[in-house]
CHARMM internal coordinates of N, CA and C (Angstrom, degrees):
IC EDIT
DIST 1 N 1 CA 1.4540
DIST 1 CA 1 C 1.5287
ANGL 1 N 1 CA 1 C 109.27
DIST 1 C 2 N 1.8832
ANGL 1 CA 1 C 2 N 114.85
DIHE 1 N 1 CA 1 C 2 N 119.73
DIST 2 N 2 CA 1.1862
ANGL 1 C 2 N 2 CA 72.01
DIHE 1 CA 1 C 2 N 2 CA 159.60
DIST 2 CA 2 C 1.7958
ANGL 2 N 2 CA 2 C 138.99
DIHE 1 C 2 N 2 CA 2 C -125.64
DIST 2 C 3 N 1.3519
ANGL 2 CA 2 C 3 N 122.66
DIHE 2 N 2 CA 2 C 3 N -137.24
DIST 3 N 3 CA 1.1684
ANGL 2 C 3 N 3 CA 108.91
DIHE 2 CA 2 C 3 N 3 CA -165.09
DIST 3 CA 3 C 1.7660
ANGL 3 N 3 CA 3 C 104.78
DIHE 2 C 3 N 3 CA 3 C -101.81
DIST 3 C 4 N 1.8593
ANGL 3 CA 3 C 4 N 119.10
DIHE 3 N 3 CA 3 C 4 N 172.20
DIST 4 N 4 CA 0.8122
ANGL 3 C 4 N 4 CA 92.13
DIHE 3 CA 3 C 4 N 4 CA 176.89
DIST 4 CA 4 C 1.7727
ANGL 4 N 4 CA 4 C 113.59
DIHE 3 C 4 N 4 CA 4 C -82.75
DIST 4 C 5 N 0.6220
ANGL 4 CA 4 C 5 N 126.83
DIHE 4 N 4 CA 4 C 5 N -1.01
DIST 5 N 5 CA 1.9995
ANGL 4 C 5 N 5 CA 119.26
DIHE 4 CA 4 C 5 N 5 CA 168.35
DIST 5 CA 5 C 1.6356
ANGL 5 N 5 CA 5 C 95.68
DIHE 4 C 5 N 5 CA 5 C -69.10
DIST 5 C 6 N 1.3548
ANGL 5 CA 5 C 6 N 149.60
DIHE 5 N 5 CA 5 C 6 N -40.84
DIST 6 N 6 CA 1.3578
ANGL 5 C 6 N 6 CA 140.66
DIHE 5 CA 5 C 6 N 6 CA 168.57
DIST 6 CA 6 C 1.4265
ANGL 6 N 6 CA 6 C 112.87
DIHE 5 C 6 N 6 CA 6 C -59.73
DIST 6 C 7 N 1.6609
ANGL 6 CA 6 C 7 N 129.13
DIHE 6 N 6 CA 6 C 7 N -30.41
DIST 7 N 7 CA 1.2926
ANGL 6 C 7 N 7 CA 116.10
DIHE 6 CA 6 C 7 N 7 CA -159.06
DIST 7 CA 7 C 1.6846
ANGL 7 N 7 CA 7 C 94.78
DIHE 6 C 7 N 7 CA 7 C -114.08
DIST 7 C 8 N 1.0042
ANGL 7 CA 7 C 8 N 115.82
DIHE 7 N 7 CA 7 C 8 N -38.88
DIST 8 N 8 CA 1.9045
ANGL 7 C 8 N 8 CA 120.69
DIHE 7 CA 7 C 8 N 8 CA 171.67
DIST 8 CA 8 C 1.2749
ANGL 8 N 8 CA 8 C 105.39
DIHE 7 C 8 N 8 CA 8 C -18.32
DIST 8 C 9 N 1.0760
ANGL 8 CA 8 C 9 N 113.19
DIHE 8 N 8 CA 8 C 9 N -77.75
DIST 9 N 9 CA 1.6692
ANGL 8 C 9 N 9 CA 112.71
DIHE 8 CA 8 C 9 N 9 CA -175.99
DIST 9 CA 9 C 1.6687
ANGL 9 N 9 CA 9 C 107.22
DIHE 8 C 9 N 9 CA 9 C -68.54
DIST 9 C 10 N 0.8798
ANGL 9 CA 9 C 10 N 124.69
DIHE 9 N 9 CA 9 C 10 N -41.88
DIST 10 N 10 CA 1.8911
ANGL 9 C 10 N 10 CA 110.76
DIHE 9 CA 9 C 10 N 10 CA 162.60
DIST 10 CA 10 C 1.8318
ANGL 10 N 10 CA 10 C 123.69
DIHE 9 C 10 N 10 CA 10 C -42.34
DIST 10 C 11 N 1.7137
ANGL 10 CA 10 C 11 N 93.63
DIHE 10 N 10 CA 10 C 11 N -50.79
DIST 11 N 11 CA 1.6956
ANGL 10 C 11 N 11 CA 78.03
DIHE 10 CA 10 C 11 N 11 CA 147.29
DIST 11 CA 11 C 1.0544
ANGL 11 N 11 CA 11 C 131.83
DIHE 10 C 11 N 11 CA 11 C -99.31
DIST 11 C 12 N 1.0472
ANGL 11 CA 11 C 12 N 154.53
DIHE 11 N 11 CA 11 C 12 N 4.97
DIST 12 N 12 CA 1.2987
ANGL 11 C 12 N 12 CA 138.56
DIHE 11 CA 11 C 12 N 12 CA 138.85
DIST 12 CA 12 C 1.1481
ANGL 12 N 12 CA 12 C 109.91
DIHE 11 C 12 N 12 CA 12 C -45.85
DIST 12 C 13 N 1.0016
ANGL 12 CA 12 C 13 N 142.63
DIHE 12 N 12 CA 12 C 13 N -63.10
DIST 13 N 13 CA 1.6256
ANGL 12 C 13 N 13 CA 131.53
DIHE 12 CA 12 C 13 N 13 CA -173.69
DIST 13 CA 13 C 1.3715
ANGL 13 N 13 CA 13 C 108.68
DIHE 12 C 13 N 13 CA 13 C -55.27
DIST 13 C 14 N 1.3846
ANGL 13 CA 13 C 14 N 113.28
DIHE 13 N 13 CA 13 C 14 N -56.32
DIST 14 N 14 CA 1.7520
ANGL 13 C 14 N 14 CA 108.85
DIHE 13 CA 13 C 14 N 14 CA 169.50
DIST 14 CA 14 C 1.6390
ANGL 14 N 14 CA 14 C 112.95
DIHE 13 C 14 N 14 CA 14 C -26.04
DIST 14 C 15 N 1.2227
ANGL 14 CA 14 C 15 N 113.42
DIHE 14 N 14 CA 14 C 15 N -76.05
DIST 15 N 15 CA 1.5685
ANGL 14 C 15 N 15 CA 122.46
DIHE 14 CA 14 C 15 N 15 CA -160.83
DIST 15 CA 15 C 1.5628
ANGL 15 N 15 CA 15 C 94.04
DIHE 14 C 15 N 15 CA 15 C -73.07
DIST 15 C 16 N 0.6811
ANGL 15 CA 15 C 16 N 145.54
DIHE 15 N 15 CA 15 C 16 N -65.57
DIST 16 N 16 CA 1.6885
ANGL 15 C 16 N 16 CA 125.23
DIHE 15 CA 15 C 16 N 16 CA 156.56
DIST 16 CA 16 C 1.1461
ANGL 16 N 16 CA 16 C 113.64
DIHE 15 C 16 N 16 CA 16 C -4.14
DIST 16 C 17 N 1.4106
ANGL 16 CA 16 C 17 N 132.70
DIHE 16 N 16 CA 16 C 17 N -64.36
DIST 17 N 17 CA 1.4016
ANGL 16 C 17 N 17 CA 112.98
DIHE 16 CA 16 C 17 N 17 CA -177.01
DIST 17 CA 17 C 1.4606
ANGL 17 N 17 CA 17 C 122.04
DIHE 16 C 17 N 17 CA 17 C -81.94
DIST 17 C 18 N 1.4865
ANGL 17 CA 17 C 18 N 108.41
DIHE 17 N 17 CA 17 C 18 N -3.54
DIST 18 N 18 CA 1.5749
ANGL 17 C 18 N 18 CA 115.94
DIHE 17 CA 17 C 18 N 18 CA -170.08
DIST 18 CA 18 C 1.8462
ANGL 18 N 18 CA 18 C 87.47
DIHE 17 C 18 N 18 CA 18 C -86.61
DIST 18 C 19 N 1.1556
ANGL 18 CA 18 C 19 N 117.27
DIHE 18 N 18 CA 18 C 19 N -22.64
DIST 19 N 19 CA 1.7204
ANGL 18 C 19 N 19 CA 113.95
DIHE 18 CA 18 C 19 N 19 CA -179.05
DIST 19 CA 19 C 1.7024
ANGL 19 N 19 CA 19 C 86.80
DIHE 18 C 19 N 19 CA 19 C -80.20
DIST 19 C 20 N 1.1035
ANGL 19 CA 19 C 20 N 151.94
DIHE 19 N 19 CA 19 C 20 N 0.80
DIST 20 N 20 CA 1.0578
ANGL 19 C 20 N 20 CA 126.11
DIHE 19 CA 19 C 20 N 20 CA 153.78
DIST 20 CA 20 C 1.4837
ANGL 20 N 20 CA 20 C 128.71
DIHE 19 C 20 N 20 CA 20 C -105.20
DIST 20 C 21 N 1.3176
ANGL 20 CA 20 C 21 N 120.08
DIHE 20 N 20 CA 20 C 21 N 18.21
DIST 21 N 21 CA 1.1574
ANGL 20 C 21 N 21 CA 150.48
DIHE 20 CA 20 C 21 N 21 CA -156.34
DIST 21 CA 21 C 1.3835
ANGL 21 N 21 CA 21 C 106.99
DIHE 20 C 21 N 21 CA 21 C -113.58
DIST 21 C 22 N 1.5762
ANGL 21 CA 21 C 22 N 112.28
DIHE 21 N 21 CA 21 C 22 N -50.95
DIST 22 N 22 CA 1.3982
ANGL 21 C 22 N 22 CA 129.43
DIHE 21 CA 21 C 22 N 22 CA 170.73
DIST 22 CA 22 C 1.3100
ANGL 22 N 22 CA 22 C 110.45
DIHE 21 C 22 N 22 CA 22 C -69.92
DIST 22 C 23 N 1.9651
ANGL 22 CA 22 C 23 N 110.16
DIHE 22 N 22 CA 22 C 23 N -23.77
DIST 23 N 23 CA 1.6364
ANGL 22 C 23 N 23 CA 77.68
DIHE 22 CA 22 C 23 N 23 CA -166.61
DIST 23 CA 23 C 1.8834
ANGL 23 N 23 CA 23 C 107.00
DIHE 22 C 23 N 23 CA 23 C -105.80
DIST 23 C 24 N 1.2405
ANGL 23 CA 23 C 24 N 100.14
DIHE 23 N 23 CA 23 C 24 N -14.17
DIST 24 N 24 CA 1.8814
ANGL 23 C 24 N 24 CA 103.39
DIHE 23 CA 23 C 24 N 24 CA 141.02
DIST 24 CA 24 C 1.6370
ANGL 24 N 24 CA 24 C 116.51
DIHE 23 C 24 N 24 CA 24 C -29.30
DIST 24 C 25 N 1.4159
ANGL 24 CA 24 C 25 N 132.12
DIHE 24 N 24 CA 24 C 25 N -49.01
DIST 25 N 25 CA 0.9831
ANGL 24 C 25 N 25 CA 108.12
DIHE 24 CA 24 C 25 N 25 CA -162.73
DIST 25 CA 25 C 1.6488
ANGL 25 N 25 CA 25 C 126.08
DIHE 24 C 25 N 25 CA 25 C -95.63
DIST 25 C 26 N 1.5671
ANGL 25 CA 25 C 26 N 102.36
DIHE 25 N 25 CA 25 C 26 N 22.48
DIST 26 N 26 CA 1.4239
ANGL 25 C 26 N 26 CA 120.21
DIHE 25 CA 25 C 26 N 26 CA -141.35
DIST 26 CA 26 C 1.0735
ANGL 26 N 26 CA 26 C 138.55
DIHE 25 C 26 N 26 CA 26 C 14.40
DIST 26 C 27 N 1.4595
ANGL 26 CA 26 C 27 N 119.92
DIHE 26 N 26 CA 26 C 27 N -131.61
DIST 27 N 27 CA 1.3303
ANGL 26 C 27 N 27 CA 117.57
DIHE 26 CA 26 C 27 N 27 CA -169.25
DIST 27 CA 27 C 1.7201
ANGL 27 N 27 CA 27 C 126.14
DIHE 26 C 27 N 27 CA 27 C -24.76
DIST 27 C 28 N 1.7310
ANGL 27 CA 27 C 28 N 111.99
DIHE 27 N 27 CA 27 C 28 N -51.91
DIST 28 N 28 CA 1.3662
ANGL 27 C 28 N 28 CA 125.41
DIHE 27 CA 27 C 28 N 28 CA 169.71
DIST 28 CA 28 C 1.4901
ANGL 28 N 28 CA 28 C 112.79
DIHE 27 C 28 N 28 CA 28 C -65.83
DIST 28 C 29 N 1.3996
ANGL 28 CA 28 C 29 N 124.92
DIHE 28 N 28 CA 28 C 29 N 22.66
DIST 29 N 29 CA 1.3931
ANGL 28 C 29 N 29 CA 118.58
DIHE 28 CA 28 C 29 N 29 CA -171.27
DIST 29 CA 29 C 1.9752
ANGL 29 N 29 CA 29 C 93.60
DIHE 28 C 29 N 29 CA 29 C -128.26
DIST 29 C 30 N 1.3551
ANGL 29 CA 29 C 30 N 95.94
DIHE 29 N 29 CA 29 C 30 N -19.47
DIST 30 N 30 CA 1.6414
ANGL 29 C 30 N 30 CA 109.22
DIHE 29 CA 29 C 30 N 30 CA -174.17
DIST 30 CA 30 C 1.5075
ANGL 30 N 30 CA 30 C 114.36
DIHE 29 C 30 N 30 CA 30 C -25.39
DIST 30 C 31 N 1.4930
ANGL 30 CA 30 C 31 N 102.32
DIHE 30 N 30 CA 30 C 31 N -66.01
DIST 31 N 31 CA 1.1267
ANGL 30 C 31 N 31 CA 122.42
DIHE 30 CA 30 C 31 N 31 CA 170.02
DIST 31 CA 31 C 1.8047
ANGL 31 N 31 CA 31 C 144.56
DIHE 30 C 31 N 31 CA 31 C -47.89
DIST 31 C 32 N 1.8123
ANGL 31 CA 31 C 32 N 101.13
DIHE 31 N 31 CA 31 C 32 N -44.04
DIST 32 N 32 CA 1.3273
ANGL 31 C 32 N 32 CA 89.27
DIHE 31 CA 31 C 32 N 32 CA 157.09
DIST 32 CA 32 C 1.7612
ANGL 32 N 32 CA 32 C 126.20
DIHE 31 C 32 N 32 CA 32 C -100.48
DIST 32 C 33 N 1.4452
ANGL 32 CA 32 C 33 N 90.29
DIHE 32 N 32 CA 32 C 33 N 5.68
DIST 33 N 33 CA 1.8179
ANGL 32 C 33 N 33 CA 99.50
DIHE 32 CA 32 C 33 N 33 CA 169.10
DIST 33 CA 33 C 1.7129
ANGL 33 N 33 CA 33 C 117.64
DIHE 32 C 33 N 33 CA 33 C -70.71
DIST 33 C 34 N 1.3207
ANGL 33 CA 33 C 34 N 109.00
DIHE 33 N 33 CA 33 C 34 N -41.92
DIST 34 N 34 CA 1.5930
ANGL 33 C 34 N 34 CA 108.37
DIHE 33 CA 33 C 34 N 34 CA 154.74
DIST 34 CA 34 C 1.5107
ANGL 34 N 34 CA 34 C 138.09
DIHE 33 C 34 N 34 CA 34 C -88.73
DIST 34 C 35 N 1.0969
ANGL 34 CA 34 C 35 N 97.93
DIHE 34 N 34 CA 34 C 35 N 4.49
DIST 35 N 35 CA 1.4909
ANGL 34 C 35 N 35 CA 92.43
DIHE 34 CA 34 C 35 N 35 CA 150.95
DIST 35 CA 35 C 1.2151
ANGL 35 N 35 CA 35 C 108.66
DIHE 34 C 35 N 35 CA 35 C -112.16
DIST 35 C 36 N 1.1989
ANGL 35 CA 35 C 36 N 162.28
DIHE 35 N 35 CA 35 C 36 N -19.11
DIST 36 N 36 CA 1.7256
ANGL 35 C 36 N 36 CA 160.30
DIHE 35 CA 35 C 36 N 36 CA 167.15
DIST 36 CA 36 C 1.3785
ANGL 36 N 36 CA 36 C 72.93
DIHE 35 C 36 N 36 CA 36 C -63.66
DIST 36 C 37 N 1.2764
ANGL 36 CA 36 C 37 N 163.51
DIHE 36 N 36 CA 36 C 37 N -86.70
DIST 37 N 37 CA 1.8013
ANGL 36 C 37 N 37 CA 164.52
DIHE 36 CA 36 C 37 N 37 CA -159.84
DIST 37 CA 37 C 1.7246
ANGL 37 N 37 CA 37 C 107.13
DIHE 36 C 37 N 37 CA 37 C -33.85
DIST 37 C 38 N 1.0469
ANGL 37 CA 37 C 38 N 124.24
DIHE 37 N 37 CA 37 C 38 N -48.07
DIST 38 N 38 CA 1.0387
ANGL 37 C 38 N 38 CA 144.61
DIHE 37 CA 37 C 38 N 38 CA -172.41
DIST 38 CA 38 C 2.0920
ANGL 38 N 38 CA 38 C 103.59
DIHE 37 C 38 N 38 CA 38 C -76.14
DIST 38 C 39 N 1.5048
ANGL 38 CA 38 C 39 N 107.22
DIHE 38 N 38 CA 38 C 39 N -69.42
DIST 39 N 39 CA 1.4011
ANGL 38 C 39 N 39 CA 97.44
DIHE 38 CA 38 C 39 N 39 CA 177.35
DIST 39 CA 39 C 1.6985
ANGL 39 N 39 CA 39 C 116.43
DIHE 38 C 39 N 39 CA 39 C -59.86
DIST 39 C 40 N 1.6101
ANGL 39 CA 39 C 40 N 94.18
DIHE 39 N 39 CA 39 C 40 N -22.56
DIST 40 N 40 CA 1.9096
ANGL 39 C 40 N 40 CA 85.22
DIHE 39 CA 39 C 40 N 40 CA 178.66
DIST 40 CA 40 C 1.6808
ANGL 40 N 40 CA 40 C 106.00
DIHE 39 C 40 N 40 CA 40 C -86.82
DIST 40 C 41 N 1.1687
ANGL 40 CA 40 C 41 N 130.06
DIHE 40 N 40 CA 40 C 41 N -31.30
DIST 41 N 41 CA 1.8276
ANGL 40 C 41 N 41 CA 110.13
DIHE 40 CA 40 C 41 N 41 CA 153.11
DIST 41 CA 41 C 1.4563
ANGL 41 N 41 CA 41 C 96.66
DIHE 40 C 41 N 41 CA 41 C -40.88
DIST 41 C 42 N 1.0629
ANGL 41 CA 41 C 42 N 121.31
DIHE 41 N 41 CA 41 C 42 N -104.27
DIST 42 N 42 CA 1.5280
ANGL 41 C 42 N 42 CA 123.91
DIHE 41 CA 41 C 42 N 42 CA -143.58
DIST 42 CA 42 C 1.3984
ANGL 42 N 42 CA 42 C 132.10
DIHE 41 C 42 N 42 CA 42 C -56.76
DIST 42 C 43 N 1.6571
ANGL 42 CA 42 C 43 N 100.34
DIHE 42 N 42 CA 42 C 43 N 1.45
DIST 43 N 43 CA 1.8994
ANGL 42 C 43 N 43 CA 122.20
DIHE 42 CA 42 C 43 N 43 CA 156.58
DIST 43 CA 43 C 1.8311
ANGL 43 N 43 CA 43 C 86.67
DIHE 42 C 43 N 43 CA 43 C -77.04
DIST 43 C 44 N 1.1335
ANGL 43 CA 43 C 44 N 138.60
DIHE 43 N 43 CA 43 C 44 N -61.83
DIST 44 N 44 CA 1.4924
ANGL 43 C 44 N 44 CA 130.78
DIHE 43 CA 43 C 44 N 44 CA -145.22
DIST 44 CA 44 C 1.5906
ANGL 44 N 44 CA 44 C 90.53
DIHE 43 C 44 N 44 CA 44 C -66.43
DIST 44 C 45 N 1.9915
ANGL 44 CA 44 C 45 N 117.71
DIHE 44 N 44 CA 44 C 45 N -43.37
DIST 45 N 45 CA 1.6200
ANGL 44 C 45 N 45 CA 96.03
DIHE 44 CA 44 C 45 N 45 CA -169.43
DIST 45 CA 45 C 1.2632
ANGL 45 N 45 CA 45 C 106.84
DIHE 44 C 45 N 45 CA 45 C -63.16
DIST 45 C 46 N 1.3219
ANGL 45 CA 45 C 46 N 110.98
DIHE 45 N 45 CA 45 C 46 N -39.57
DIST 46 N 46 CA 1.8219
ANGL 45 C 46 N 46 CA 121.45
DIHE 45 CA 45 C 46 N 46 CA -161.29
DIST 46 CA 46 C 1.8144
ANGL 46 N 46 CA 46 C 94.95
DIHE 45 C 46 N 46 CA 46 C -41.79
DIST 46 C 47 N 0.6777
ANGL 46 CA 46 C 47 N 109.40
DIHE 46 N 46 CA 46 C 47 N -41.45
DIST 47 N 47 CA 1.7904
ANGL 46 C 47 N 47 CA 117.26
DIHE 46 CA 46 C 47 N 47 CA -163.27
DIST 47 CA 47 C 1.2245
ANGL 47 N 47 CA 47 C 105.81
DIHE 46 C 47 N 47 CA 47 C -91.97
DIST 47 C 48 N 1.3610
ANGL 47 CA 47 C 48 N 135.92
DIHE 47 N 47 CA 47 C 48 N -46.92
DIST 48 N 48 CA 1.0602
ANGL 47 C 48 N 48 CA 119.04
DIHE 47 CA 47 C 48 N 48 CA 163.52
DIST 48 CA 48 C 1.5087
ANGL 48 N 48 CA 48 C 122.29
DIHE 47 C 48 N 48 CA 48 C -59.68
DIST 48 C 49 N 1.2339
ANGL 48 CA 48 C 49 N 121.03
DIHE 48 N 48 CA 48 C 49 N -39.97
DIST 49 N 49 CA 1.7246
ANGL 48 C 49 N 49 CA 110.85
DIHE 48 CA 48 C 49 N 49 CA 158.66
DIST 49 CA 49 C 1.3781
ANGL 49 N 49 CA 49 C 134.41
DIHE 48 C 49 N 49 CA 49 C -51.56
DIST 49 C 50 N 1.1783
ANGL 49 CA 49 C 50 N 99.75
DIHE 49 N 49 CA 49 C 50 N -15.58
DIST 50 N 50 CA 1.6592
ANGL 49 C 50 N 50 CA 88.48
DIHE 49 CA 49 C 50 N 50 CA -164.27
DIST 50 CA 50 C 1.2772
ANGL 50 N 50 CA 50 C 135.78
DIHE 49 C 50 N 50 CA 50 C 94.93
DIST 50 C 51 N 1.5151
ANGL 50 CA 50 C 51 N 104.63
DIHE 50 N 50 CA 50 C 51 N -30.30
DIST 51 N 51 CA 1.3451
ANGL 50 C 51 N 51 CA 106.71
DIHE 50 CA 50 C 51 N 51 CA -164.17
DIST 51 CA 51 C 1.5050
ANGL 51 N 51 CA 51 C 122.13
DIHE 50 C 51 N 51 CA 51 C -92.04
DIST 51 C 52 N 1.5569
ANGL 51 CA 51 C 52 N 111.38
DIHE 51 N 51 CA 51 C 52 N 110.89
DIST 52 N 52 CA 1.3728
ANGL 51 C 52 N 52 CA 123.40
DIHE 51 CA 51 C 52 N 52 CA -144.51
DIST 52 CA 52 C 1.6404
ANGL 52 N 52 CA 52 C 101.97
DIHE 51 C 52 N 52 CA 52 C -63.06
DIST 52 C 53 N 1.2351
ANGL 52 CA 52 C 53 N 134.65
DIHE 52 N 52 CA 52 C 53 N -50.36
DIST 53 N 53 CA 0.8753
ANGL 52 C 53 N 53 CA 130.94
DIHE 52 CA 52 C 53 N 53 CA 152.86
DIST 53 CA 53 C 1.7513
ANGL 53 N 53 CA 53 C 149.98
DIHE 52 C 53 N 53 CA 53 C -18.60
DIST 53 C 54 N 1.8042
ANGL 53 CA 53 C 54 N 92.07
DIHE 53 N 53 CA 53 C 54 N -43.80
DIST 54 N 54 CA 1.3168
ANGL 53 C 54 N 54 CA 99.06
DIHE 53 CA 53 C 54 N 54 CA 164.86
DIST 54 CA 54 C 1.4914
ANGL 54 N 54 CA 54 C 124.24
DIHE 53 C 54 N 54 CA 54 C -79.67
DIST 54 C 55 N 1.6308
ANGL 54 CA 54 C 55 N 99.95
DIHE 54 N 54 CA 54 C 55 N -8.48
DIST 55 N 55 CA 1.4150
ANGL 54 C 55 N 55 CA 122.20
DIHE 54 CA 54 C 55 N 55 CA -159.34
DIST 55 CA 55 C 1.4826
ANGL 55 N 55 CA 55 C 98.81
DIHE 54 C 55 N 55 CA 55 C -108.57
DIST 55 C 56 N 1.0247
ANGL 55 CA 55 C 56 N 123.86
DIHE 55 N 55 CA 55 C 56 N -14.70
DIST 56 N 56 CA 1.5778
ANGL 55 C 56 N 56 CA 119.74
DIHE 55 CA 55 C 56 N 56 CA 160.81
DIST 56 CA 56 C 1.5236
ANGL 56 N 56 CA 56 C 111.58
DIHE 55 C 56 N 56 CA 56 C -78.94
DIST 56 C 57 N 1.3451
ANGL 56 CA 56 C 57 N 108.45
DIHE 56 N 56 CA 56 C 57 N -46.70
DIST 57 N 57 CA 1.5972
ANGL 56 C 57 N 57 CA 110.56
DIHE 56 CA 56 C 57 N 57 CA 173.13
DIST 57 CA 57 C 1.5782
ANGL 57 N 57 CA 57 C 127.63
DIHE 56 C 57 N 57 CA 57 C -46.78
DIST 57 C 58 N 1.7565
ANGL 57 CA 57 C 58 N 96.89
DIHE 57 N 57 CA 57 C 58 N -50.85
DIST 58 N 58 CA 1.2585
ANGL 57 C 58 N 58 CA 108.57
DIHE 57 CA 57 C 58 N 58 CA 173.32
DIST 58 CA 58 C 2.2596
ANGL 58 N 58 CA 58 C 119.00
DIHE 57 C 58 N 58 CA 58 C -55.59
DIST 58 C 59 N 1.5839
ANGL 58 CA 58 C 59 N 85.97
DIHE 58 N 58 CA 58 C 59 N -56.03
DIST 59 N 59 CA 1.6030
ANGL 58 C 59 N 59 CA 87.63
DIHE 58 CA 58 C 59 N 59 CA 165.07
DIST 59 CA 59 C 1.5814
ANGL 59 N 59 CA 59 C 106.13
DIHE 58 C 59 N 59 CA 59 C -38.18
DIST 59 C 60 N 0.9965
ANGL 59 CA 59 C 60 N 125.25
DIHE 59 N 59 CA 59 C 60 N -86.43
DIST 60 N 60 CA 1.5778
ANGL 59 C 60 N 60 CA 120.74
DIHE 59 CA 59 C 60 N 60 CA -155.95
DIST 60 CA 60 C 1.1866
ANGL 60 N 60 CA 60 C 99.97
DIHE 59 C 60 N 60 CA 60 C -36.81
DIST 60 C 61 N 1.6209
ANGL 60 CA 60 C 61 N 124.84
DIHE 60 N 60 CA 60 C 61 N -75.21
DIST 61 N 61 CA 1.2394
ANGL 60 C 61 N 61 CA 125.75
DIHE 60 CA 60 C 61 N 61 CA -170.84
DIST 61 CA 61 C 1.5450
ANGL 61 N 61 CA 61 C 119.95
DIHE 60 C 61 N 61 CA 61 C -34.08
DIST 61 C 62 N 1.1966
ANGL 61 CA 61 C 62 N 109.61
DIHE 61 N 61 CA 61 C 62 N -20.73
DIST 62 N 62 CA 1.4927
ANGL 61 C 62 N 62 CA 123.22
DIHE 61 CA 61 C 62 N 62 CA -173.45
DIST 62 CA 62 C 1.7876
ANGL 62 N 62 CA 62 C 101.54
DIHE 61 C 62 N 62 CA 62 C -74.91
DIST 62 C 63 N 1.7628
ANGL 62 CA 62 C 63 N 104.79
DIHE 62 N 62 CA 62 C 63 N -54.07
DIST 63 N 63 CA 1.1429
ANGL 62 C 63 N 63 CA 114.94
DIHE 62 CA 62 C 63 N 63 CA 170.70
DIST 63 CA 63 C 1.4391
ANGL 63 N 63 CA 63 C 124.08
DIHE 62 C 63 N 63 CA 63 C -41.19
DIST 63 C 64 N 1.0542
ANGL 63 CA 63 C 64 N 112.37
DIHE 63 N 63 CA 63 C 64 N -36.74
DIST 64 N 64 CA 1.6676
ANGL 63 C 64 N 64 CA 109.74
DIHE 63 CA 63 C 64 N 64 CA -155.55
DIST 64 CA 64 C 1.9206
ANGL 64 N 64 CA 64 C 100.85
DIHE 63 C 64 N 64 CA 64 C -103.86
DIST 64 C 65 N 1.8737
ANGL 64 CA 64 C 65 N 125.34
DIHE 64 N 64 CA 64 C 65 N -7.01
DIST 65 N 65 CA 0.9853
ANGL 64 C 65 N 65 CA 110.11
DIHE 64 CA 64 C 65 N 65 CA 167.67
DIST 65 CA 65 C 1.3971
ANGL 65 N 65 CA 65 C 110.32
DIHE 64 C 65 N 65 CA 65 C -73.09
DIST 65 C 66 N 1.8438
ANGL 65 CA 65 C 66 N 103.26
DIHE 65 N 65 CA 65 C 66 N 138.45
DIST 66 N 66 CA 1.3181
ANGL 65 C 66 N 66 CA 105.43
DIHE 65 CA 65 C 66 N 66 CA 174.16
DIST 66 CA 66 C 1.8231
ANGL 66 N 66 CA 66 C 101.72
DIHE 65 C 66 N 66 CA 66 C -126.26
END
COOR INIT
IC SEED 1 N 1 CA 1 C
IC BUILD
């Protein structure tokens, strides 16, 4: 199993490419390209703070962009 410090950066890279996925589809992609934009800022602060908490939050949110 692994942990989230092993899988964090697995999604991040995931939804990274799904922001390029969205922005292939233009205009109708607008929408989930800035918000998948938005949870991947606030995965990069979560982690740069430290704060495990914000960084568990951020993981999920990471989880659930599709």
């Amino acid at each position: 199993m692994n942990t989230v410090g092993d899988d964090m950066p697995v999604q991040m890279a995931r939804c990274r490419k799904l922001l390029s996925i969205y922005k292939e589809l233009g205009p109708s992609g607008t929408f989930g390209h800035a918000m998948i934009e938005a949870e991947l800022r606030e995965a990069d602060a979560a982690v740069m703070s430290g704060d495990i908490v914000r960084i568990l939050r951020a993981y999920q949110s990471l989880k659930g962009c599709e």
